[in-house]
Backbone as XML, in Angstrom:
<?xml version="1.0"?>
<chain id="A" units="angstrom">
  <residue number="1" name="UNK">
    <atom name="N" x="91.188" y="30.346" z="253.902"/>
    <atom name="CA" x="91.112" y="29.492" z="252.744"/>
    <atom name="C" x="92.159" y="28.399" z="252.867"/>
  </residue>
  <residue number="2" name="UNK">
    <atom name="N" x="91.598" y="26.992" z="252.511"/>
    <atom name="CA" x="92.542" y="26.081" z="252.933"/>
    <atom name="C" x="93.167" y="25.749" z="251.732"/>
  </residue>
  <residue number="3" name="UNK">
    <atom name="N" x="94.441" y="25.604" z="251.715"/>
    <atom name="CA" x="94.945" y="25.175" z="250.078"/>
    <atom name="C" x="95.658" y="23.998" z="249.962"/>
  </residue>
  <residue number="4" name="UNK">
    <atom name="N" x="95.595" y="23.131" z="248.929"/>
    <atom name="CA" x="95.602" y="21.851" z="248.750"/>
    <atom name="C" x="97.150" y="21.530" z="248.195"/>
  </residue>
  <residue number="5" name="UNK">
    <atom name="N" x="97.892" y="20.762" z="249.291"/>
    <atom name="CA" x="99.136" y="20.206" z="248.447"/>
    <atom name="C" x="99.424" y="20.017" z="247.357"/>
  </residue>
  <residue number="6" name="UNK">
    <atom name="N" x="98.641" y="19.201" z="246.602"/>
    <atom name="CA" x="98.479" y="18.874" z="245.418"/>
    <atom name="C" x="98.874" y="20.016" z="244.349"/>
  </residue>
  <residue number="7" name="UNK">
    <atom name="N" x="97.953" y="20.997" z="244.743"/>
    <atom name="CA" x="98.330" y="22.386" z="243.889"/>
    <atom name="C" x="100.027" y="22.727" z="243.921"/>
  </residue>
  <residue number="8" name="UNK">
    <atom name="N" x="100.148" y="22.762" z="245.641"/>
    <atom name="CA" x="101.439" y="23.245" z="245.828"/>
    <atom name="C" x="102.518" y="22.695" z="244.616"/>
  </residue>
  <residue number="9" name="UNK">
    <atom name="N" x="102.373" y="20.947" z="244.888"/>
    <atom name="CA" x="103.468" y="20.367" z="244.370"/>
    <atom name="C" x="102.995" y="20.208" z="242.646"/>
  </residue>
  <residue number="10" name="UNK">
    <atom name="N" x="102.367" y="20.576" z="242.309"/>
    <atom name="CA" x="102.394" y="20.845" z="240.826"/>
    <atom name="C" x="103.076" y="22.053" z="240.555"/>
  </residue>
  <residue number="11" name="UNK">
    <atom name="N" x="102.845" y="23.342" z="241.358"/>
    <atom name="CA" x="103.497" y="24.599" z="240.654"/>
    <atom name="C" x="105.050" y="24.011" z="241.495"/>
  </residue>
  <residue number="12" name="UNK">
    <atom name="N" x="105.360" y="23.589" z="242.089"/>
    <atom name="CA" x="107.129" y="23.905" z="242.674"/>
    <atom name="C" x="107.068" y="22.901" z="241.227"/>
  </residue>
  <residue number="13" name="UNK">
    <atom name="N" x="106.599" y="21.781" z="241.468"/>
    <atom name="CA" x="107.148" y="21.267" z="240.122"/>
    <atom name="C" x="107.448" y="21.700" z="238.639"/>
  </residue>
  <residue number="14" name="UNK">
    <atom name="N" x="106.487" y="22.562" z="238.299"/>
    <atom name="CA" x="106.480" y="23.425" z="236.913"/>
    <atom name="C" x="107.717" y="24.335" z="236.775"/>
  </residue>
  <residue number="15" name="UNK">
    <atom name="N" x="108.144" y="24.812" z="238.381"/>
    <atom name="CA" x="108.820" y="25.838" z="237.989"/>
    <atom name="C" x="110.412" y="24.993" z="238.426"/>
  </residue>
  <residue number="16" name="UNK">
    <atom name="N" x="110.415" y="23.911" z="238.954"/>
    <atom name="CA" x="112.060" y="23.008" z="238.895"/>
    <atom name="C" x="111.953" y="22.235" z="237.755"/>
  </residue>
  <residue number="17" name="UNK">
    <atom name="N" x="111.085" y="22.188" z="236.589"/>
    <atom name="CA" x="111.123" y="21.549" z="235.467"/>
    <atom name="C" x="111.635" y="22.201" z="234.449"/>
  </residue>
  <residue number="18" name="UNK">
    <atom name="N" x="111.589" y="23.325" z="234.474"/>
    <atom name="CA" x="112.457" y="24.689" z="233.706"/>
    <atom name="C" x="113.959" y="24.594" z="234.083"/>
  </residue>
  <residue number="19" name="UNK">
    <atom name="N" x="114.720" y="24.150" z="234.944"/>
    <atom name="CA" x="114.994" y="24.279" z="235.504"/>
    <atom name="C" x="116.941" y="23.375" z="235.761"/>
  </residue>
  <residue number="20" name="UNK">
    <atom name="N" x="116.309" y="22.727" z="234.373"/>
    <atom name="CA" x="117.621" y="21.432" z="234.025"/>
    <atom name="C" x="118.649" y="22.322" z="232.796"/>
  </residue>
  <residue number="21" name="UNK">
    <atom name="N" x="119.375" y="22.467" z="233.104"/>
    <atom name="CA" x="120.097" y="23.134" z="231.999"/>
    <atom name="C" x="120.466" y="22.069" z="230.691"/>
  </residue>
  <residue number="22" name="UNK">
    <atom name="N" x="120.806" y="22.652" z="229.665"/>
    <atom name="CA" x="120.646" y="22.216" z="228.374"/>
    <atom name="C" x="122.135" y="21.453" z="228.202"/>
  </residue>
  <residue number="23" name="UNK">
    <atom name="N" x="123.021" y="21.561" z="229.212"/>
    <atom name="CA" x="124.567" y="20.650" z="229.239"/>
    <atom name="C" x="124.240" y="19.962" z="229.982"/>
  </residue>
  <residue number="24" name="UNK">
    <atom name="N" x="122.802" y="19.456" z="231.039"/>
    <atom name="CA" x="123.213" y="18.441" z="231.975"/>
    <atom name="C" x="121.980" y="16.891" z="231.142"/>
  </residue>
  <residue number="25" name="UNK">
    <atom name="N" x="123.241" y="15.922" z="231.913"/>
    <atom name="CA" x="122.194" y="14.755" z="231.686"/>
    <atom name="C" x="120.803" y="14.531" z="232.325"/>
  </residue>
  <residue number="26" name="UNK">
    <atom name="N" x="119.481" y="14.509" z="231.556"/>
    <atom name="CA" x="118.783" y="13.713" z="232.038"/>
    <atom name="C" x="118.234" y="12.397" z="232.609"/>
  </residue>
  <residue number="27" name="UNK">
    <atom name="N" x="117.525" y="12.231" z="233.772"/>
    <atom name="CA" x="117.579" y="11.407" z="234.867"/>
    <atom name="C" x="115.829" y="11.177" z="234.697"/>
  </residue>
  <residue number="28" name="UNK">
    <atom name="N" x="115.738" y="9.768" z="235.212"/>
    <atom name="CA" x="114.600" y="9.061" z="235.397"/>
    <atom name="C" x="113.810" y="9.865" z="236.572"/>
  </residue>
  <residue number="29" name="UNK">
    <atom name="N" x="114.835" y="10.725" z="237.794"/>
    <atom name="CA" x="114.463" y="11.392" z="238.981"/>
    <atom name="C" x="114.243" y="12.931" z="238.270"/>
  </residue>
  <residue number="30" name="UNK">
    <atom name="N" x="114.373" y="13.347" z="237.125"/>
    <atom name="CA" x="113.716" y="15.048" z="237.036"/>
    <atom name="C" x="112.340" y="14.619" z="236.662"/>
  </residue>
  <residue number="31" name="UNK">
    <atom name="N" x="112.119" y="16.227" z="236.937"/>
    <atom name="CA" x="110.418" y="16.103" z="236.819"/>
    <atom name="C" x="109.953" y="17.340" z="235.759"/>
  </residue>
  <residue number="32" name="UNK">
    <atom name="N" x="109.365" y="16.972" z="234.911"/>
    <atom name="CA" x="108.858" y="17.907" z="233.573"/>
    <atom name="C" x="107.662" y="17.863" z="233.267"/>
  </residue>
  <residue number="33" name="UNK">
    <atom name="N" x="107.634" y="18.929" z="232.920"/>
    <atom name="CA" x="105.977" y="19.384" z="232.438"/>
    <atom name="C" x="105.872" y="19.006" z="230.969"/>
  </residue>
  <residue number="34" name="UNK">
    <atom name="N" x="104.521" y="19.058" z="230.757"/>
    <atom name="CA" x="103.669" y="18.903" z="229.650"/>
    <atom name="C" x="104.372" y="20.230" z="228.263"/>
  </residue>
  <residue number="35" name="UNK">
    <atom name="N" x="104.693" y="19.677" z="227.010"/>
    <atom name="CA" x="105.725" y="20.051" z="226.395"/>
    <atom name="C" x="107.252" y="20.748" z="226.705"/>
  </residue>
  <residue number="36" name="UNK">
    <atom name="N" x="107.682" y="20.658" z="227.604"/>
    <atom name="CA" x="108.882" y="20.628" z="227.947"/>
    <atom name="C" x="109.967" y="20.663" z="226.608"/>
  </residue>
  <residue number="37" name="UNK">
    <atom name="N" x="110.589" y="21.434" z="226.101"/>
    <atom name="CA" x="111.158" y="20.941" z="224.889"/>
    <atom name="C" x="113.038" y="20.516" z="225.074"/>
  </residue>
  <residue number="38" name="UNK">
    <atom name="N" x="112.689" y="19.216" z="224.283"/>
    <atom name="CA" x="114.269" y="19.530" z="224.603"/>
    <atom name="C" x="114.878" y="19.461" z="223.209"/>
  </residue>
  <residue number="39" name="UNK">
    <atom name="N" x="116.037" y="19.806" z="222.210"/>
    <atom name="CA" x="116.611" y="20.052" z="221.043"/>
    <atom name="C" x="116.936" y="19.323" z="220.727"/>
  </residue>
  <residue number="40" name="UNK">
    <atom name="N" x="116.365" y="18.217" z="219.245"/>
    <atom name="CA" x="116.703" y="17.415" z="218.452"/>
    <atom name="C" x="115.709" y="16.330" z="219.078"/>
  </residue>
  <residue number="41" name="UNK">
    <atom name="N" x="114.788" y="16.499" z="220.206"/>
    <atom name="CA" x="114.252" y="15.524" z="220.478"/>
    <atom name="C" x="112.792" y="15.495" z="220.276"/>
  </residue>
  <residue number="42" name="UNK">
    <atom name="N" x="112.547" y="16.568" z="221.116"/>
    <atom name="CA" x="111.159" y="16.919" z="221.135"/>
    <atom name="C" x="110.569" y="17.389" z="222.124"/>
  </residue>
  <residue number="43" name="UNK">
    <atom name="N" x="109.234" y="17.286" z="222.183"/>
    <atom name="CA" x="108.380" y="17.857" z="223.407"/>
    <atom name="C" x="107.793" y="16.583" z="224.375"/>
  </residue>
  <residue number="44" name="UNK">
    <atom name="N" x="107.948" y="16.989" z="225.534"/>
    <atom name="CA" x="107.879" y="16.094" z="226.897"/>
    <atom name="C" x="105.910" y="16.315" z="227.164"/>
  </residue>
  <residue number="45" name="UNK">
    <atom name="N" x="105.578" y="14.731" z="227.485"/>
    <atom name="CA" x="104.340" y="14.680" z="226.994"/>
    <atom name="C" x="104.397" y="13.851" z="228.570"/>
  </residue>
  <residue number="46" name="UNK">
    <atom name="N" x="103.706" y="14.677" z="229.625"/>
    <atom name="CA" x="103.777" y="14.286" z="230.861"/>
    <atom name="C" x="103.359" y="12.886" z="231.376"/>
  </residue>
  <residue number="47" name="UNK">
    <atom name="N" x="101.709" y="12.708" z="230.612"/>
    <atom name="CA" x="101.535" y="11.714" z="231.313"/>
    <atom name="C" x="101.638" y="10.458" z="230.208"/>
  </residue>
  <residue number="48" name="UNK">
    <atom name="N" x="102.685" y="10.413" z="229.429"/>
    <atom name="CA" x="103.010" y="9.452" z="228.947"/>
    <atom name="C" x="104.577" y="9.109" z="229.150"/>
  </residue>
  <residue number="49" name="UNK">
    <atom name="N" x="105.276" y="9.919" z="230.084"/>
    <atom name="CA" x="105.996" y="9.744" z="230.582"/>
    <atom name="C" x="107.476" y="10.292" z="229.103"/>
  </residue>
  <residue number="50" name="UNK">
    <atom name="N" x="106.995" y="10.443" z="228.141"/>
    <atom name="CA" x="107.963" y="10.129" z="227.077"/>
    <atom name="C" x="108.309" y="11.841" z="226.127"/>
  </residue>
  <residue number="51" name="UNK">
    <atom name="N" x="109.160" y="11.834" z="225.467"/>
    <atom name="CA" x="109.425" y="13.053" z="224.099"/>
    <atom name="C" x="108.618" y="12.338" z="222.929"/>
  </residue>
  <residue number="52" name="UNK">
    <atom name="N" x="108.140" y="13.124" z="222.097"/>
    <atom name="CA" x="107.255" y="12.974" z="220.923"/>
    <atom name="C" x="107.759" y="14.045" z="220.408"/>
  </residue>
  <residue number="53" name="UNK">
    <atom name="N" x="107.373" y="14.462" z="218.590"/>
    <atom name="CA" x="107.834" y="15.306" z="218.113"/>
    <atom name="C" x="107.064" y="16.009" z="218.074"/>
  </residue>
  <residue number="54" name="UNK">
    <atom name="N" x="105.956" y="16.046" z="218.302"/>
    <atom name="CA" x="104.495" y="17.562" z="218.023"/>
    <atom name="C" x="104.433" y="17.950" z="219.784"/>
  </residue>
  <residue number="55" name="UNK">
    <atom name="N" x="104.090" y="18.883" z="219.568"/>
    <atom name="CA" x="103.775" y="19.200" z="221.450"/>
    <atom name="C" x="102.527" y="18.619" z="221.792"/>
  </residue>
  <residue number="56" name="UNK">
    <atom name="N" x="102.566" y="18.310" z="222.915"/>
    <atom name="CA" x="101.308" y="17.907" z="223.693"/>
    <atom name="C" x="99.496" y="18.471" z="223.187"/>
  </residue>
  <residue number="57" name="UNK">
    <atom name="N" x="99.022" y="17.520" z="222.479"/>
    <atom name="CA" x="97.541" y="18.242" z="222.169"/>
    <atom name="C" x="97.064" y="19.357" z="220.868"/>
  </residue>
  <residue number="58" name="UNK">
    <atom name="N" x="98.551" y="18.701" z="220.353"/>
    <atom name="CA" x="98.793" y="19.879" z="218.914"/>
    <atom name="C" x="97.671" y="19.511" z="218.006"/>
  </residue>
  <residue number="59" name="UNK">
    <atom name="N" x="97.183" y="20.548" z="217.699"/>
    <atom name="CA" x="95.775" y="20.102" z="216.983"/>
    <atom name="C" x="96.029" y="20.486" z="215.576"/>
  </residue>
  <residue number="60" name="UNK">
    <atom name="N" x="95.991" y="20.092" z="214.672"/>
    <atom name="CA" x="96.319" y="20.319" z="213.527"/>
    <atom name="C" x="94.923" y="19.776" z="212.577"/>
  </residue>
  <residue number="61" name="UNK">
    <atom name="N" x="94.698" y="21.549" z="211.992"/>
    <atom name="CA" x="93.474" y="21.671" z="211.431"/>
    <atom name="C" x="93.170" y="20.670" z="209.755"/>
  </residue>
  <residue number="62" name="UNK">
    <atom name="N" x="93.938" y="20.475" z="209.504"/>
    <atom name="CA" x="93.973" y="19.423" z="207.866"/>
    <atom name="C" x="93.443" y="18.423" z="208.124"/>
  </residue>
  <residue number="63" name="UNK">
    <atom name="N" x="94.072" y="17.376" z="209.705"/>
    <atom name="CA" x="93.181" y="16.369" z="209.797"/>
    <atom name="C" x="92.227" y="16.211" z="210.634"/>
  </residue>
  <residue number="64" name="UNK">
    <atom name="N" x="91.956" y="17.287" z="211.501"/>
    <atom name="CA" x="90.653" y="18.024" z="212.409"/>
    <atom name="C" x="90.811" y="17.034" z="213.403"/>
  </residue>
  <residue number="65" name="UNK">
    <atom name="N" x="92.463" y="16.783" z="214.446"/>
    <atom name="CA" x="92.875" y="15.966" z="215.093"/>
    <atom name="C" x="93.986" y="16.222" z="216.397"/>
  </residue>
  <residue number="66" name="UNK">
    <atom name="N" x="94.235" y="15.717" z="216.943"/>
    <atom name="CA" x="95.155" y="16.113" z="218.211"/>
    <atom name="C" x="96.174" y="15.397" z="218.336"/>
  </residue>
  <residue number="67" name="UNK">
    <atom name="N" x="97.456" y="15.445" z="218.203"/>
    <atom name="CA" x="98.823" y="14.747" z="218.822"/>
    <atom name="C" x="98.743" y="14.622" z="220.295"/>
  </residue>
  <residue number="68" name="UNK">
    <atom name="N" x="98.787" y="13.241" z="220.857"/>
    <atom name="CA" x="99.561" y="13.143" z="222.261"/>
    <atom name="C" x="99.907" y="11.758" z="222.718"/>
  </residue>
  <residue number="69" name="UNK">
    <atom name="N" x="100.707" y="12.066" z="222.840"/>
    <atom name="CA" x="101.241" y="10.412" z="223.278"/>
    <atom name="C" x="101.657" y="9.418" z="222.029"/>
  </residue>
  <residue number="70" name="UNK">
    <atom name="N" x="101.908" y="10.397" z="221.065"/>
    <atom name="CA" x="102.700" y="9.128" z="219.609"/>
    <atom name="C" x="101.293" y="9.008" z="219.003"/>
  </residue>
  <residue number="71" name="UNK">
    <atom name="N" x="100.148" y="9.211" z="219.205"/>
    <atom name="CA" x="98.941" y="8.807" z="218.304"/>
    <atom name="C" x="98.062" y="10.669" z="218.118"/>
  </residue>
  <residue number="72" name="UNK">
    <atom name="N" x="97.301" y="10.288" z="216.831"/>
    <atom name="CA" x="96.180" y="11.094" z="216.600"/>
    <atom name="C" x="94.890" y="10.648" z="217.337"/>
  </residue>
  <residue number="73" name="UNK">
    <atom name="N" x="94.219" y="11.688" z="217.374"/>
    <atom name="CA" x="92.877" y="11.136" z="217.799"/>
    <atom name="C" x="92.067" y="12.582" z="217.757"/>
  </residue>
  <residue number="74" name="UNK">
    <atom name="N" x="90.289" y="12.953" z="217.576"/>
    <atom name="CA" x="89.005" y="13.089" z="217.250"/>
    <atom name="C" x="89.480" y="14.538" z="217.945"/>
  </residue>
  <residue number="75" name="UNK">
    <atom name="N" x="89.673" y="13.903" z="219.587"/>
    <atom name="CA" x="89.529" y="15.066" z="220.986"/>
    <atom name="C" x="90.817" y="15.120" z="221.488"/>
  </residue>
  <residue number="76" name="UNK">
    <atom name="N" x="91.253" y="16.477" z="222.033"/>
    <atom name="CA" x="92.315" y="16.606" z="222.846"/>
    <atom name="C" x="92.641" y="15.032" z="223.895"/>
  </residue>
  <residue number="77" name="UNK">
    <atom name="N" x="93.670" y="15.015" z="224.172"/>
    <atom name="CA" x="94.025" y="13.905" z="225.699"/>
    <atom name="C" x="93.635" y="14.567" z="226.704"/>
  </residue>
  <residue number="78" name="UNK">
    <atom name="N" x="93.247" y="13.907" z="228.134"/>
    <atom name="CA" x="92.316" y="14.710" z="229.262"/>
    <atom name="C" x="93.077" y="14.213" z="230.208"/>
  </residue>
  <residue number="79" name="UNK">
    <atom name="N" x="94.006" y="14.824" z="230.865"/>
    <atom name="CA" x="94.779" y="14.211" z="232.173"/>
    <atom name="C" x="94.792" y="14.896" z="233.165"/>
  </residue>
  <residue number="80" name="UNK">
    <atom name="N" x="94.839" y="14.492" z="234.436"/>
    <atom name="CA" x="95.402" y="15.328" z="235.531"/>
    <atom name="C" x="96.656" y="15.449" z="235.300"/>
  </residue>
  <residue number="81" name="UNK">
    <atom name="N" x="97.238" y="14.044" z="235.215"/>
    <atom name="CA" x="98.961" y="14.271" z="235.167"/>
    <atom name="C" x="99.184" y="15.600" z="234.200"/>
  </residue>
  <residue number="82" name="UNK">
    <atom name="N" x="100.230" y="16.724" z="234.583"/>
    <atom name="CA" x="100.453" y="17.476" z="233.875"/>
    <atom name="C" x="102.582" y="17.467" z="234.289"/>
  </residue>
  <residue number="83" name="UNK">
    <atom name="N" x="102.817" y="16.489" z="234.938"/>
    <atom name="CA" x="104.372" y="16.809" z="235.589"/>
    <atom name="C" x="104.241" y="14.894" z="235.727"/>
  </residue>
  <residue number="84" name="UNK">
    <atom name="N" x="105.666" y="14.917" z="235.570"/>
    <atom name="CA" x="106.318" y="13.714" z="235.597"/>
    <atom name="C" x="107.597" y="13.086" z="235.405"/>
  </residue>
  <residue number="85" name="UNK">
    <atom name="N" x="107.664" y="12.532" z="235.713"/>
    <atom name="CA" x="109.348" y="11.218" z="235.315"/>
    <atom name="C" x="109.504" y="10.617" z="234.047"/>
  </residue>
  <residue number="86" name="UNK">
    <atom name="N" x="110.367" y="11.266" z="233.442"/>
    <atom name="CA" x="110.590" y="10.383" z="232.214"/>
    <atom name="C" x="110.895" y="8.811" z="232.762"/>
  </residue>
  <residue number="87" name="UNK">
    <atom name="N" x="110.443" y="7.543" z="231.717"/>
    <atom name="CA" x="110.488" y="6.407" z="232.071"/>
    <atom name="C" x="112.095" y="5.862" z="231.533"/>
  </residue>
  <residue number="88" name="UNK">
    <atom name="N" x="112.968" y="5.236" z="231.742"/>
    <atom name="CA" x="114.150" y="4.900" z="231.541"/>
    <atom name="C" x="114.970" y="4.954" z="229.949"/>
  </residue>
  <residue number="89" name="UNK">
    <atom name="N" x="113.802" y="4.164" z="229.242"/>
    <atom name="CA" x="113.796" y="4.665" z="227.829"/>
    <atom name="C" x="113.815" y="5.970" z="227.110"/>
  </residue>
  <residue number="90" name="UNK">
    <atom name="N" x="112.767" y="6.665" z="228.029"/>
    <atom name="CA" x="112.393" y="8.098" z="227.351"/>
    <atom name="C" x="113.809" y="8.645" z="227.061"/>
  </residue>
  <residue number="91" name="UNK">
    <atom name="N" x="114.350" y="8.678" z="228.822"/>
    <atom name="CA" x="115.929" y="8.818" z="228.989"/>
    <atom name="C" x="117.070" y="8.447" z="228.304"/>
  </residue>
  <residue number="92" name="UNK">
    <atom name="N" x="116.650" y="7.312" z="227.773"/>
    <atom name="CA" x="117.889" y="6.887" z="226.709"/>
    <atom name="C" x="118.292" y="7.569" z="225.475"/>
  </residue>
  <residue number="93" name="UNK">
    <atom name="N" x="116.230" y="7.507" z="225.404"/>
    <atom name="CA" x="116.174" y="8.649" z="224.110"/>
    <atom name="C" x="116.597" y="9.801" z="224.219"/>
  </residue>
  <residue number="94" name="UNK">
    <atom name="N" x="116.691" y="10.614" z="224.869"/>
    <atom name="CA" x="116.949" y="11.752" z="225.055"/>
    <atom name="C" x="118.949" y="11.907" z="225.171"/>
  </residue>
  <residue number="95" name="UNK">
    <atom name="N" x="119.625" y="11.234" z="225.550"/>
    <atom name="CA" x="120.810" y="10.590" z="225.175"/>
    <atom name="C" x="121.480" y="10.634" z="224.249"/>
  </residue>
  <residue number="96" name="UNK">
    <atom name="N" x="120.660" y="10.036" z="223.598"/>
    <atom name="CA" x="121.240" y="9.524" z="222.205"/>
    <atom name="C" x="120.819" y="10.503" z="220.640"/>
  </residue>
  <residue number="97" name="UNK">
    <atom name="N" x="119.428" y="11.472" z="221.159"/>
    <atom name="CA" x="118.945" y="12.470" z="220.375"/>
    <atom name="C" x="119.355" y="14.126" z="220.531"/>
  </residue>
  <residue number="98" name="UNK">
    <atom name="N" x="119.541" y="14.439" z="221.574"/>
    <atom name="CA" x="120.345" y="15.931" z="222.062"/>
    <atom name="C" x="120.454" y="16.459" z="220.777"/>
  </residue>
  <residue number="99" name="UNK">
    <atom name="N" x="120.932" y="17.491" z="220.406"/>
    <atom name="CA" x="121.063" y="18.641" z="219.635"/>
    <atom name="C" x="121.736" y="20.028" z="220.316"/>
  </residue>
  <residue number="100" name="UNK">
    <atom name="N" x="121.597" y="19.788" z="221.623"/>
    <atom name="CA" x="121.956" y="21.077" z="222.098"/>
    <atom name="C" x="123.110" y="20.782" z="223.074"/>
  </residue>
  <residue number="101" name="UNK">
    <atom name="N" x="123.639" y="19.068" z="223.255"/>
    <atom name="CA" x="124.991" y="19.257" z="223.664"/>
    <atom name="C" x="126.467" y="19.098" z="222.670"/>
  </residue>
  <residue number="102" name="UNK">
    <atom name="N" x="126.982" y="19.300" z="223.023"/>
    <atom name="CA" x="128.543" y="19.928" z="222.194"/>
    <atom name="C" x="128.952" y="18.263" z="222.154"/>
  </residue>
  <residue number="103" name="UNK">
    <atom name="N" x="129.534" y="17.408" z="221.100"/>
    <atom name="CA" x="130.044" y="16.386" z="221.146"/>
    <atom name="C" x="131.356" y="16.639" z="220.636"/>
  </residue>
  <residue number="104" name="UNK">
    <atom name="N" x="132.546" y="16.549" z="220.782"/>
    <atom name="CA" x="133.457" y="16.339" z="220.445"/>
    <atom name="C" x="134.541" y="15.749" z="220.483"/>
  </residue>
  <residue number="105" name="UNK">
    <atom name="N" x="135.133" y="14.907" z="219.592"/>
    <atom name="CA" x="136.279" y="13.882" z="219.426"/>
    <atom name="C" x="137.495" y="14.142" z="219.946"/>
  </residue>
  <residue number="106" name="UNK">
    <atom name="N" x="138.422" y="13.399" z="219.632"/>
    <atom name="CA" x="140.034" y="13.554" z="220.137"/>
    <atom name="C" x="140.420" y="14.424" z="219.169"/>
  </residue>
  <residue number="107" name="UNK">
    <atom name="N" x="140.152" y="14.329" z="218.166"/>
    <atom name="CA" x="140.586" y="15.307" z="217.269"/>
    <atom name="C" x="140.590" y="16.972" z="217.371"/>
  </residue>
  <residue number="108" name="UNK">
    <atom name="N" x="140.361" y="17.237" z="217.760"/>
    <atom name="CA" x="140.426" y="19.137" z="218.099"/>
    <atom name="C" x="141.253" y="19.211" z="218.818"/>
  </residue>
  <residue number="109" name="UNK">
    <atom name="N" x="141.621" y="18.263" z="219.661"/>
    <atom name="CA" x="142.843" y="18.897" z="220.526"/>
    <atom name="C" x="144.691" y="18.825" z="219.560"/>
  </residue>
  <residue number="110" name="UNK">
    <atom name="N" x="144.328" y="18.245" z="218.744"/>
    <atom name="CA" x="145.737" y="18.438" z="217.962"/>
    <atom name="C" x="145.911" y="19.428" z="217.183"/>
  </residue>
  <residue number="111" name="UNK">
    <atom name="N" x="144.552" y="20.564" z="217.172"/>
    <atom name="CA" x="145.102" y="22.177" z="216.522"/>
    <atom name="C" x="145.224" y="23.284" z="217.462"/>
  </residue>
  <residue number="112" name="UNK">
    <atom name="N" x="145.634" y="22.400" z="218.434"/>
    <atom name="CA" x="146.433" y="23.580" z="219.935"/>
    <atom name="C" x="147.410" y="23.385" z="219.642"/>
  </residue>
  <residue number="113" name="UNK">
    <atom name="N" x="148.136" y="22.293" z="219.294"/>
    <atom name="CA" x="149.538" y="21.857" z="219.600"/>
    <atom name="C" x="150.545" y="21.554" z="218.273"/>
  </residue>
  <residue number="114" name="UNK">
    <atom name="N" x="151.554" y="22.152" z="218.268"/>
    <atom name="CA" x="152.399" y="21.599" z="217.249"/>
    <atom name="C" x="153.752" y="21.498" z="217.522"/>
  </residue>
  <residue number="115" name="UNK">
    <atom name="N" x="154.320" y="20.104" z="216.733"/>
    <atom name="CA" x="155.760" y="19.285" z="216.967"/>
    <atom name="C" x="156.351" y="20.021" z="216.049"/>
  </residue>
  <residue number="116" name="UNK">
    <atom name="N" x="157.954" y="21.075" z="216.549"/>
    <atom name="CA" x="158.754" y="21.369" z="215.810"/>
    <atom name="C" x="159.746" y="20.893" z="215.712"/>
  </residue>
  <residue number="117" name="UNK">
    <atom name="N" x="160.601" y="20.804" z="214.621"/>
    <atom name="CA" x="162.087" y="19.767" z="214.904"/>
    <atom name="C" x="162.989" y="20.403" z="214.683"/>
  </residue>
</chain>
């Protein structure tokens, strides 16, 4: 049985897309799957390259409709792309939206230390 690259490099991809830990920066060069979630941002919507806040193809029965790619619509989205590169923006977004890294000021480090006279 002959087996097709293509396949190959979709599953190595699925499983190095898991694979970014939640302290490191994202890069225009990782590669993520179809809802990918990341905290405070959202879900990674492959072949639009971008985070959205509903997951990929979320069908939500009230308006008998599908989320993908920032719009509603009738029918699911139909792609091969299922893995991809966030586009530079996506990246920014993801930056500037985090939830799951630690930010902290100059300020905490002055309740280690105290001046006695």
């Amino acid at each position: 049985m002959k087996r097709s690259k293509s396949i190959r490099l979709v599953l190595l991809g699925s499983v190095f897309a898991g694979c970014v830990p939640s302290n490191t920066q994202v890069t225009t060069t990782d590669v993520f799957t179809n809802n990918y979630y990341v905290p405070g941002v959202g879900y990674y919507h492959a072949p639009f390259r971008a985070w959205y806040s509903l997951p990929y193809n979320y069908y939500d029965s009230g308006k008998s409709q599908y989320y993908h790619g920032g719009q509603w619509s009738p029918a699911p989205f139909e792609s091969v792309v299922n893995i991809s590169s966030p586009t530079p923006e996506a990246v920014r977004q993801v930056a500037a939206s985090r939830t799951d890294v630690r930010r902290s000021g100059f300020g905490s480090s002055s309740r280690h230390y105290s001046i006695r006279s």
